[in-house]
MARLOBA-580432 format. One record per atom (N, C-alpha, C, CB): residue in one letter; atom name; x, y, z. Coordinates in Angstrom, 3 decimals. Glycine has a CB too. Layout:
// MARLOBA-580432
a|CA|X|Y|Z $
...
This chain:
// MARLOBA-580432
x|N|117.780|112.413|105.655 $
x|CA|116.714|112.705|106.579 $
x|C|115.494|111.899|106.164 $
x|CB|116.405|114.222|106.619 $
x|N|114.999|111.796|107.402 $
x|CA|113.816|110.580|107.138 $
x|C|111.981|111.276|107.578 $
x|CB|114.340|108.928|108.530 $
x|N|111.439|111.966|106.655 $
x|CA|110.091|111.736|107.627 $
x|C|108.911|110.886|107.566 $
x|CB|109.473|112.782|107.702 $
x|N|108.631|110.653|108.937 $
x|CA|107.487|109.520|108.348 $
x|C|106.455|110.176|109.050 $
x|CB|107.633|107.698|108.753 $
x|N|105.068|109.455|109.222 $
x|CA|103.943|109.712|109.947 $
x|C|104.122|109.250|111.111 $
x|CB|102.837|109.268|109.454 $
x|N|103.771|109.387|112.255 $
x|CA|104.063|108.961|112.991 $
x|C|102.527|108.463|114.063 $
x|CB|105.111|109.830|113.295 $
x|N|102.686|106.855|113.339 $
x|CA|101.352|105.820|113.077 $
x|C|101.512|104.955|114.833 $
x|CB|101.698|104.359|111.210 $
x|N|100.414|105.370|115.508 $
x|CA|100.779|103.920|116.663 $
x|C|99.693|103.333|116.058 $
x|CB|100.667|104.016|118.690 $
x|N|99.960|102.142|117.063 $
x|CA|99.212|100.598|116.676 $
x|C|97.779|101.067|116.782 $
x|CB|99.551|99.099|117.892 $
x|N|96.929|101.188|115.360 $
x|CA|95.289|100.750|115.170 $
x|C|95.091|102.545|115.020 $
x|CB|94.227|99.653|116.909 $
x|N|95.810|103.590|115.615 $
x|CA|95.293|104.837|115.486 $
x|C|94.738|105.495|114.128 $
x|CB|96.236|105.556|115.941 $
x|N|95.310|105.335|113.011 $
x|CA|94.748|106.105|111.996 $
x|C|95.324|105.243|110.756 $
x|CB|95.182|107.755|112.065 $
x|N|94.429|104.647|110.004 $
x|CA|94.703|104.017|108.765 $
x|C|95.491|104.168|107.844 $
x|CB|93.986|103.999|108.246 $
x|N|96.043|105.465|107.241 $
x|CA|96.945|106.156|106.417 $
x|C|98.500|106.405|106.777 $
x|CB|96.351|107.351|106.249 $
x|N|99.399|105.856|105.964 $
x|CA|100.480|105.896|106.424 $
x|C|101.537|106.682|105.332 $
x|CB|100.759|104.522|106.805 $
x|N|102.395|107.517|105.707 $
x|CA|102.916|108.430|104.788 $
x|C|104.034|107.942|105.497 $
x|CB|102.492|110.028|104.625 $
x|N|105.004|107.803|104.310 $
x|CA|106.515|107.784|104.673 $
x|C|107.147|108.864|103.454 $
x|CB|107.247|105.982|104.579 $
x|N|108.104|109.496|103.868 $
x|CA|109.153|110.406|102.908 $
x|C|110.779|110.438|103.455 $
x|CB|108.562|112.149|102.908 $
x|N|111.465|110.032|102.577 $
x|CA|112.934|110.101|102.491 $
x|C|113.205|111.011|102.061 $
x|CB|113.594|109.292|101.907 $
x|N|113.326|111.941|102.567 $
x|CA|113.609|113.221|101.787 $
x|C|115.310|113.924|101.914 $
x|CB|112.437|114.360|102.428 $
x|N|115.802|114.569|100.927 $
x|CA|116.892|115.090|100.926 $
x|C|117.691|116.387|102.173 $
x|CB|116.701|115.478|99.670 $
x|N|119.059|116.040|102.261 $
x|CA|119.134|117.056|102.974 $
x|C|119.250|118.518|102.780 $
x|CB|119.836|116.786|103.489 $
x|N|119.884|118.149|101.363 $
x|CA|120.058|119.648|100.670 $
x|C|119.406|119.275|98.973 $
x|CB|122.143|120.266|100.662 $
x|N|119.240|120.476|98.716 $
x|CA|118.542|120.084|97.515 $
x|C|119.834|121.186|96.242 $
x|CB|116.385|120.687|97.674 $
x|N|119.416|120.720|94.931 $
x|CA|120.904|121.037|94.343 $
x|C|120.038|122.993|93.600 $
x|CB|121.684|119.220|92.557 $
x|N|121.045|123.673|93.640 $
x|CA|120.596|125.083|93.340 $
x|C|120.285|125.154|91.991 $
x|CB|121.604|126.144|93.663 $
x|N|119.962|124.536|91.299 $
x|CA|119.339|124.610|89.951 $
x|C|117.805|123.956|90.222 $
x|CB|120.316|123.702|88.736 $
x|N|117.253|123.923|91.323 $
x|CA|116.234|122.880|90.921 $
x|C|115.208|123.722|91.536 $
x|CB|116.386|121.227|91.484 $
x|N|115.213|124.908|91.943 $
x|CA|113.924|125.761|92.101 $
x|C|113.706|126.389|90.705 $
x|CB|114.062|126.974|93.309 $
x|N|114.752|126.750|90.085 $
x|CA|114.355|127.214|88.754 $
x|C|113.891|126.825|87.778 $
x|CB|114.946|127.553|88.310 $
x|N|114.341|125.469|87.780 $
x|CA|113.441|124.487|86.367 $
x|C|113.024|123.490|86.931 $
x|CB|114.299|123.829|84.975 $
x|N|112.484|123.121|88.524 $
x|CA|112.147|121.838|88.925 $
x|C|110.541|121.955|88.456 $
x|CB|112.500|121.513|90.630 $
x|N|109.777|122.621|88.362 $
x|CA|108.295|123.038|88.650 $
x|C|108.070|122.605|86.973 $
x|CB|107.909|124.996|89.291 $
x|N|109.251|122.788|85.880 $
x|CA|108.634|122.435|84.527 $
x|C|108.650|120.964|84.223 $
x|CB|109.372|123.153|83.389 $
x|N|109.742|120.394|85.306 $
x|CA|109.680|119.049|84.646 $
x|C|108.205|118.088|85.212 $
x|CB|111.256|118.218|85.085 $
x|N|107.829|119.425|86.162 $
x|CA|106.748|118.187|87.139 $
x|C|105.441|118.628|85.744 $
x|CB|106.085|118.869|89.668 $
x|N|105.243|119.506|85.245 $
x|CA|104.122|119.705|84.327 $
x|C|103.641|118.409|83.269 $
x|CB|104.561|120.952|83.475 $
x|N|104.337|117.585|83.047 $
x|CA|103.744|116.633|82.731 $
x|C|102.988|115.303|83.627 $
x|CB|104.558|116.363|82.027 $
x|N|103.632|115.463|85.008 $
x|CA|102.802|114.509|85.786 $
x|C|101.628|115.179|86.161 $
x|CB|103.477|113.957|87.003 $
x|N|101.669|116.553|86.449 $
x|CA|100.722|117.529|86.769 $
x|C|99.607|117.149|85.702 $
x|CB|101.323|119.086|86.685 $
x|N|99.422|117.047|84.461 $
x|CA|98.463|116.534|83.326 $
x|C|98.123|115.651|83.536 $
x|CB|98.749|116.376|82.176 $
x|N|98.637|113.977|83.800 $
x|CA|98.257|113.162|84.058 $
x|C|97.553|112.851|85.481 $
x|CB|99.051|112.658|83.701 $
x|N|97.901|114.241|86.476 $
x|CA|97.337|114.005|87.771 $
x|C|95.822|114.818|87.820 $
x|CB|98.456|114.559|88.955 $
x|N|95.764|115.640|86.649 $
x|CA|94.575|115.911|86.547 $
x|C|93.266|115.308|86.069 $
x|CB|94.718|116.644|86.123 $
x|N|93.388|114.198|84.878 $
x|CA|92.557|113.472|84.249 $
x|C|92.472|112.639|85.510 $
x|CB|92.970|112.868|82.843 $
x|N|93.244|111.931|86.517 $
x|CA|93.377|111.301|86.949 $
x|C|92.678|111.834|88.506 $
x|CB|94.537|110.951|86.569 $
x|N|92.675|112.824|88.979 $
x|CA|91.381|113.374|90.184 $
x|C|90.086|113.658|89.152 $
x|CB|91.876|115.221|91.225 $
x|N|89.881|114.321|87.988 $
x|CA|88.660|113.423|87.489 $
x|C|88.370|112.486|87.705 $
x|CB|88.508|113.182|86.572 $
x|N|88.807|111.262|87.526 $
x|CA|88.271|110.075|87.352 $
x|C|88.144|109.719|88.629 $
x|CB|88.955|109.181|86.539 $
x|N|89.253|110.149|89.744 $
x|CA|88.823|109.879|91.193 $
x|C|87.034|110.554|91.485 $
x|CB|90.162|110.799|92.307 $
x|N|86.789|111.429|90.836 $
x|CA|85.645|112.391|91.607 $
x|C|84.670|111.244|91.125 $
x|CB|85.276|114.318|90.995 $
x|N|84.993|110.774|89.917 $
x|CA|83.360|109.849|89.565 $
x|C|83.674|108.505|90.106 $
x|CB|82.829|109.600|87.623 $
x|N|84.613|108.088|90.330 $
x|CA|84.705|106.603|91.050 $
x|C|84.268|107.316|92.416 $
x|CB|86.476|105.630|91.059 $
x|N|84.644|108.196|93.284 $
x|CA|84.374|108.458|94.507 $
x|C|82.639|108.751|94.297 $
x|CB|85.400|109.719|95.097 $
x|N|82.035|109.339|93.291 $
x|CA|80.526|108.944|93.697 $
x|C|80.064|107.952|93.440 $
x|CB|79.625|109.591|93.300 $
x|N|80.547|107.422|92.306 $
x|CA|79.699|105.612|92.040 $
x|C|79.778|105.049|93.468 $
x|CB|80.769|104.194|90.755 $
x|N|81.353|105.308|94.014 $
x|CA|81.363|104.146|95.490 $
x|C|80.219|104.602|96.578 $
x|CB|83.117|104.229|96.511 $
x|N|80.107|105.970|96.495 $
x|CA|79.208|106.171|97.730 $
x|C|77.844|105.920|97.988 $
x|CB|79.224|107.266|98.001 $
x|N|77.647|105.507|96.421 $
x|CA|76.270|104.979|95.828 $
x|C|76.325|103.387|96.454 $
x|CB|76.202|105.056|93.859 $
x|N|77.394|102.817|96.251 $
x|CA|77.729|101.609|96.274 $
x|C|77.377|100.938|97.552 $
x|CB|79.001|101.539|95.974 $
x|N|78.480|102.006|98.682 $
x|CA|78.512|102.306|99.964 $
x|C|77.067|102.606|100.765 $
x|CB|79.394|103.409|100.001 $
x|N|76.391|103.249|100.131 $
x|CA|75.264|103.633|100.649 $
x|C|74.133|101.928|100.711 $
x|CB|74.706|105.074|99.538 $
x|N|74.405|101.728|99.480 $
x|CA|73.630|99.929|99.301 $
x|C|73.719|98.858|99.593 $
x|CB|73.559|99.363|98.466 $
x|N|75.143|98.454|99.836 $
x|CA|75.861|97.063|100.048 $
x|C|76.662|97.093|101.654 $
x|CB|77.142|96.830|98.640 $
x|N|76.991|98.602|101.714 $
x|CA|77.465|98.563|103.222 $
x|C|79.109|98.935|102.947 $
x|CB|77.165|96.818|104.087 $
x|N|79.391|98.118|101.997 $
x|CA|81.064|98.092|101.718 $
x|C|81.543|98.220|100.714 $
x|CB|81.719|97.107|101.970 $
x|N|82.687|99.192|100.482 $
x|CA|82.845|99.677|98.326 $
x|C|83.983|98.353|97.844 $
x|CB|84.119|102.052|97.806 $
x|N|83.894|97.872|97.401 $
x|CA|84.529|97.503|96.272 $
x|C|86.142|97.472|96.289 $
x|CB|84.040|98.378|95.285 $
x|N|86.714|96.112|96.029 $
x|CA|88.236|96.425|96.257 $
x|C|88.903|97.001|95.306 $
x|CB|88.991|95.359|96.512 $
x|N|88.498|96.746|93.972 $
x|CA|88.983|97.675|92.895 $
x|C|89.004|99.239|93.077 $
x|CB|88.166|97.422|91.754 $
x|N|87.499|99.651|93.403 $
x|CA|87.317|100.936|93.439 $
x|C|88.415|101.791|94.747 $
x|CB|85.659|101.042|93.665 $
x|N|88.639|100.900|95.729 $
x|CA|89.256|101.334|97.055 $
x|C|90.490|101.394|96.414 $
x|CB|89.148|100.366|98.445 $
x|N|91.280|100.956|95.493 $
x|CA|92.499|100.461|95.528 $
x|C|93.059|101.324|94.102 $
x|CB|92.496|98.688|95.545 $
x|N|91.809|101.769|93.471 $
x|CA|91.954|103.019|92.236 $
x|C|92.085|104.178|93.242 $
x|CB|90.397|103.281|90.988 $
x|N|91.606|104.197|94.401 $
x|CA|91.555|105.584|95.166 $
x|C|92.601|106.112|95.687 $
x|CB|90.775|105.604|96.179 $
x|N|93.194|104.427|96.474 $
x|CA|94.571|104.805|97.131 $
x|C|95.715|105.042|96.052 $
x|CB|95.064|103.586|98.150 $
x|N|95.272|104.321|95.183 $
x|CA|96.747|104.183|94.228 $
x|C|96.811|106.247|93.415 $
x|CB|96.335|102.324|92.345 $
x|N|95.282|106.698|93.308 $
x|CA|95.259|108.383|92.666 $
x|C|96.067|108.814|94.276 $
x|CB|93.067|109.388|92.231 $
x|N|95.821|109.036|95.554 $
x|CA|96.311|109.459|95.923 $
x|C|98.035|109.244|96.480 $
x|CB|95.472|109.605|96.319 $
x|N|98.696|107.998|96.141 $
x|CA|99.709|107.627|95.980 $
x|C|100.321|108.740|94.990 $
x|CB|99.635|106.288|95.636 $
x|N|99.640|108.587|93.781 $
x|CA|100.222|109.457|92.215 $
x|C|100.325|110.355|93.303 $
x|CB|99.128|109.930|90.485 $
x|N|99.124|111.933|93.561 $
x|CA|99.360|112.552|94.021 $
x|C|100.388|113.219|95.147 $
x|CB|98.710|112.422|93.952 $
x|N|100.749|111.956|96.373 $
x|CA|101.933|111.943|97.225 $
x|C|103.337|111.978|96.426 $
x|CB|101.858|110.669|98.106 $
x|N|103.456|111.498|95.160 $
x|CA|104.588|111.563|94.892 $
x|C|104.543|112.331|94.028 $
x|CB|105.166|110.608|94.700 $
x|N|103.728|113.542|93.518 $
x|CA|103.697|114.124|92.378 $
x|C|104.338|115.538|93.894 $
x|CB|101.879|114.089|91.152 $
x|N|103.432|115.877|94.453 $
x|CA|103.189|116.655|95.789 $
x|C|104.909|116.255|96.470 $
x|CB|101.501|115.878|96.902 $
x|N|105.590|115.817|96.758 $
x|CA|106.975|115.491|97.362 $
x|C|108.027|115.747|96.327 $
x|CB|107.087|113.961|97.858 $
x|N|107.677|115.604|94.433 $
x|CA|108.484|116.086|93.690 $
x|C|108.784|117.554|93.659 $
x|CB|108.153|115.683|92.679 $
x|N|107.352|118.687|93.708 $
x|CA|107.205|119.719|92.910 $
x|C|107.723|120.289|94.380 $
x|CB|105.691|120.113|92.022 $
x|N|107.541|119.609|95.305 $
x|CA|108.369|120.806|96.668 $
x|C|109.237|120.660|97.255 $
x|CB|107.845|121.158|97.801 $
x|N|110.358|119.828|96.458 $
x|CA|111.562|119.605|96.500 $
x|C|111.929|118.707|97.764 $
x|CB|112.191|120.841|96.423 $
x|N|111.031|117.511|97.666 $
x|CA|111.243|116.838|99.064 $
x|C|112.259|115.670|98.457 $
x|CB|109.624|116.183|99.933 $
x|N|111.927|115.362|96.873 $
x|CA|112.454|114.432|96.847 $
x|C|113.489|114.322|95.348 $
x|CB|111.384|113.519|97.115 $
x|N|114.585|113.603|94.777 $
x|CA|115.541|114.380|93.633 $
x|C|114.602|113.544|92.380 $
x|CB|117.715|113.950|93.701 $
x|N|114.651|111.957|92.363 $
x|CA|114.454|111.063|91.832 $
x|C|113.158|111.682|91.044 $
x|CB|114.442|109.909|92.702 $
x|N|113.117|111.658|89.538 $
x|CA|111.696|111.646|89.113 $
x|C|110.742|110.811|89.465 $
x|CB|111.614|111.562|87.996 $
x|N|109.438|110.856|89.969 $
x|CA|108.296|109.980|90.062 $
x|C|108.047|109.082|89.022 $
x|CB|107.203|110.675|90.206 $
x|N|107.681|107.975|89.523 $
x|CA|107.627|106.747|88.095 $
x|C|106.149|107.267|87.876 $
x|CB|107.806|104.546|88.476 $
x|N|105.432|107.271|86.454 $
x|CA|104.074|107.291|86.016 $
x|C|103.089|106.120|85.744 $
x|CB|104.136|107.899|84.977 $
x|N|103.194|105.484|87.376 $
x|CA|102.544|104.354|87.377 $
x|C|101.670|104.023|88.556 $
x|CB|103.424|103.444|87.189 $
x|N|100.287|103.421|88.504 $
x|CA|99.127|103.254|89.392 $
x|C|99.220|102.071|89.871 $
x|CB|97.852|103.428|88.828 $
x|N|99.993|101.917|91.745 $
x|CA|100.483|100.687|91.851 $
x|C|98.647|100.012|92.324 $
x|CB|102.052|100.601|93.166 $
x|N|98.439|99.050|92.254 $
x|CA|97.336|98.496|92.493 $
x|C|96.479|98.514|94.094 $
x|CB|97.693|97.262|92.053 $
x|N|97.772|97.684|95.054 $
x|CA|97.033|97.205|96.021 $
x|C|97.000|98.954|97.133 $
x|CB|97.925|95.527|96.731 $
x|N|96.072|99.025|98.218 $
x|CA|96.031|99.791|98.667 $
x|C|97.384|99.825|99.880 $
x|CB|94.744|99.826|98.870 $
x|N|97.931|98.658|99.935 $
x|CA|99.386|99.028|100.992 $
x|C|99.880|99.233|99.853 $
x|CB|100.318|97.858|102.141 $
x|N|100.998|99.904|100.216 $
x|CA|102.182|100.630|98.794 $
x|C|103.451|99.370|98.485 $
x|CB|103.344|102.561|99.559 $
x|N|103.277|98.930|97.800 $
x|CA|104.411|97.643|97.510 $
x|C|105.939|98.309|97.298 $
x|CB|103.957|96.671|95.873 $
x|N|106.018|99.788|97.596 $
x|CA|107.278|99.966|98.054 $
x|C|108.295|99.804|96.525 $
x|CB|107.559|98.760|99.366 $
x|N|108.139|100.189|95.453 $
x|CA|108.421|100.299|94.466 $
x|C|109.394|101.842|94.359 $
x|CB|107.176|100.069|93.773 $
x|N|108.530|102.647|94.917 $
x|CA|109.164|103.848|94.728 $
x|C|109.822|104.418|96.419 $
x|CB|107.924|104.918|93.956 $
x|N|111.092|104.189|96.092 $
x|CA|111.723|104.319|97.740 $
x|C|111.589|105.566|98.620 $
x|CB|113.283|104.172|97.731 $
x|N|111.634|106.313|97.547 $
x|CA|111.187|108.226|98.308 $
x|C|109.771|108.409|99.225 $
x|CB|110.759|109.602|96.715 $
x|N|109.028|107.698|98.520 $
x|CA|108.080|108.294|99.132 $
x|C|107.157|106.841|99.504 $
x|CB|107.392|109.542|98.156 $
x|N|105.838|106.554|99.944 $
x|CA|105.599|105.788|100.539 $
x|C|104.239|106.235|100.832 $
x|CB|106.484|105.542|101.389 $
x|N|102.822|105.242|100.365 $
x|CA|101.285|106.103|100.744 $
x|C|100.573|104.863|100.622 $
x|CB|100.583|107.530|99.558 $
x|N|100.129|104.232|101.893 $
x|CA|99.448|102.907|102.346 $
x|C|98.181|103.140|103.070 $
x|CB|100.367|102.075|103.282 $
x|N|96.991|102.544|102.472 $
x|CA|95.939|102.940|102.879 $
x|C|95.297|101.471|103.681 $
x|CB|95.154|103.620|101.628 $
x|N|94.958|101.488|105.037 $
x|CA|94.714|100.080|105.575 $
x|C|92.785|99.920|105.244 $
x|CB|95.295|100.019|107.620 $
């Protein structure tokens, strides 16, 4: 089963794709939630650091007109983590999440389950 967002041409910038399973295996409500506790740690330091990059930019935003491609592309890539942390712990998807901050704000499609492109 396939869900995606369902994006027409120019309507809304954000694009979510999920491959998600049809059945999920009966051991994995019981111990799926412990294995996610370590991305869960790293997803927390990691919306910290979103909250203070998200005010430096608005500072930024407020002065220059336009934020920063680094800063845009730290934002999409925390909420990427988050999409695939969020599709593990609710059994959308089997594959563990890789623990990695892909750069550009389209998703280079590294991780096949899930999918979070910011235009």
């Amino acid at each position: 089963m396939t869900a995606a967002a369902a994006v027409s041409e120019g309507s809304y910038p954000v694009t979510l794709e999920l491959e998600a399973p049809l059945q999920i295996a009966r051991w994995r409500p019981l111990v799926h939630w412990l294995l996610g506790i370590p991305y869960y740690i790293v997803l927390y330091v990691l919306q910290i650091a979103l909250g203070v990059v998200t005010f430096v930019a608005w500072f930024v935003i407020l002065f220059t007109g336009n934020i920063p491609e680094g800063m845009f592309a730290f934002m999409a890539s925390v909420h990427r983590f988050q999409w695939r942390y969020s599709s593990y712990i609710l059994w959308m998807r089997e594959p563990y999440p890789p623990f990695e901050l892909t750069g550009p704000a389209i998703d280079p499609g590294t991780d096949p389950p899930t999918r979070f492109s910011v235009e």
